[in-house]
N, C-alpha and C positions, 0 to 999 in steps of 0.2 A: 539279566543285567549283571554285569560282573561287579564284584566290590573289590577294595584295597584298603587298608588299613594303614597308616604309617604313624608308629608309632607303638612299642611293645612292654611300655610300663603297664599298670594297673587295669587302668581305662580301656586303653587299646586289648589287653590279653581278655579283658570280662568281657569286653562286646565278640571279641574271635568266638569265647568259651560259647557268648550266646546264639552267633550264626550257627557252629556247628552242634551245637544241639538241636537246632531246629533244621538242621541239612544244608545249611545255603552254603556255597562255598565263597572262598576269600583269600586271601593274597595279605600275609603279612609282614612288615618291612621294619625295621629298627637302624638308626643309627652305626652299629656296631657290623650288619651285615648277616645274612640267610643263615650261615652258619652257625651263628649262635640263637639260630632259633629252633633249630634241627628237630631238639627234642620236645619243644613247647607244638611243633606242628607236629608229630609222629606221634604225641598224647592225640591229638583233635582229629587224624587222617580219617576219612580222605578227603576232608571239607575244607580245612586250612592248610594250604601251601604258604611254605617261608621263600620269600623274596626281598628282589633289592626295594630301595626308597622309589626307584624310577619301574621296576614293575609296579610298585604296588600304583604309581601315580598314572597309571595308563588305563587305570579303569576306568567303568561309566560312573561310578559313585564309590568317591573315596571319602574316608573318614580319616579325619588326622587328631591325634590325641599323644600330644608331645609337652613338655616340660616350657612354662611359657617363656625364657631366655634362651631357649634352644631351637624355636619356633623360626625362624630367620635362617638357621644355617638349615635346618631340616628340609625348607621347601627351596632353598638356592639352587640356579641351575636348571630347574623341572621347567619344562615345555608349555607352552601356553594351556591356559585347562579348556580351552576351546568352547566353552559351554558346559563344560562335564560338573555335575554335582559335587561339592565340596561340603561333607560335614563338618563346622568345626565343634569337638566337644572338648575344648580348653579353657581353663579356666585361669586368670591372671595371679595367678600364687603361684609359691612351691614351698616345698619340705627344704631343709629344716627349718626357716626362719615365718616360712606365712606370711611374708610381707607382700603388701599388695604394689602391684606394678603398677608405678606412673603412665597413664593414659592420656595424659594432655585435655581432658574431659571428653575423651572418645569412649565409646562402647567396646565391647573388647574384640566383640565379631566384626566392628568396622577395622579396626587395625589390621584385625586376620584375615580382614578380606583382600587387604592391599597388597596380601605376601601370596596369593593365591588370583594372579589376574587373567580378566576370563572366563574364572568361575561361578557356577550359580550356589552362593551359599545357605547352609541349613543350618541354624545351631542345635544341637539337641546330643543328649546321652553324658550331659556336662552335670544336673543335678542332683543324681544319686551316688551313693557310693558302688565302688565295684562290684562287691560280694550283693548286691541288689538287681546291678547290671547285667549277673552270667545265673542270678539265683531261680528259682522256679518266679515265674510273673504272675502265678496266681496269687491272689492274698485274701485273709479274710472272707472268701466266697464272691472275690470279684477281681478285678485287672491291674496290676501297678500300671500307676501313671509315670507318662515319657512326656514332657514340654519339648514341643519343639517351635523353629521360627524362622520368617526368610523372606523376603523380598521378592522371590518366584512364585507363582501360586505352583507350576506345574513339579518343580522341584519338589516343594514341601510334602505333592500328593507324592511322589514316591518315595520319599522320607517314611511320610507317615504309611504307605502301605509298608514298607521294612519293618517299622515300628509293631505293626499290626502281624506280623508275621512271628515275631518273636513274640506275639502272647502281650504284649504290654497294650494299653488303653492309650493312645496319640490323642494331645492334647495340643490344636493348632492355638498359638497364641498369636496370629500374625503376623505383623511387620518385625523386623529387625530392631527398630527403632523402640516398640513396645514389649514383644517377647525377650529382645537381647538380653533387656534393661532387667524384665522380672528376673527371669534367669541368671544373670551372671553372679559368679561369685568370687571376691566378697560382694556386699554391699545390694543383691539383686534378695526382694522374700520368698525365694520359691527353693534355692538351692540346699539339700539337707531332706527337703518334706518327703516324706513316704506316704505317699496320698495313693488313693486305690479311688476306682469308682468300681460302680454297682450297676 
């Protein structure tokens, strides 16, 4: 399965850091363009390649982890997702101010679904921070836990075997409508926890 990343702040560079720790290769993409990724791929070679927004979107399971006002023009343009796996691990804030984005009382992965049409969406990799994201997933003599959640049963399992691959413990929380909720942040109780099973 090929992945693609789009998006090369925090989020997006710890989940690269953690594919290519574990060998899986990937496709990472930024706003600004390949070139100013050059040397963040040539630390991670030969697992992460720097590519455009539309390489990275051609894969079988993208992950997109962008700035959430930026989220609109980031996925403009891109091809229908035809069925292809969409992670989203975005969360409705940003630096500097933390103000949280009017939803109209939607979920945040429903909004992000509607910028992404076609796809089968997964939320997951939105509740820890990054230096947890790319850190070793062993803890305390057992697994950090990963929430993930989605609307596909068949999606989710390959969510969660990715999940499983990088070493973290996959936590299905179900539906969009239940897992979103727990998940999202602000306002969701799960985002923050460094919760480990045994």
């Amino acid at each position: 399965m090929s992945i693609g990343i789009i998006g090369a702040g925090e989020i997006g560079s710890a989940i690269a850091r953690a594919l290519a720790q574990n060998g899986i290769a990937a496709t990472i993409s930024n706003s600004r363009g390949p070139d100013t990724l050059r040397d963040f791929a040539r630390e991670l070679t030969p697992h992460i390649t720097a590519g455009t927004i539309e390489d990275a979107a051609k894969a079988d399971l993208v992950l997109v982890a962008v700035p959430w006002s930026k989220l609109p023009k980031a996925l403009a343009g891109l091809p229908d997702w035809a069925g292809r796996i969409v992670i989203d691990a975005n969360n409705p804030i940003e630096r500097p101010l933390f103000r949280p984005a009017e939803l109209d009382g939607r979920l945040s992965t429903e909004v992000f679904a509607d910028l992404v049409p076609g796809a089968r969406v997964v939320k997951a990799f939105n509740h820890l921070p990054p230096h947890l994201l790319s850190g070793d997933p062993r803890a305390e003599g057992g697994s950090r836990v990963l929430f993930y959640s989605g609307d596909d049963a068949r999606s989710k399992a390959e969510v969660g075997a990715l999940i499983a691959k990088l070493g973290f413990a996959g936590i299905d929380l179900g539906p969009v409508s239940v897992g979103g909720k727990l998940v999202q942040f602000p306002g969701g109780p799960l985002p923050a926890l460094n919760l480990v099973k045994f």
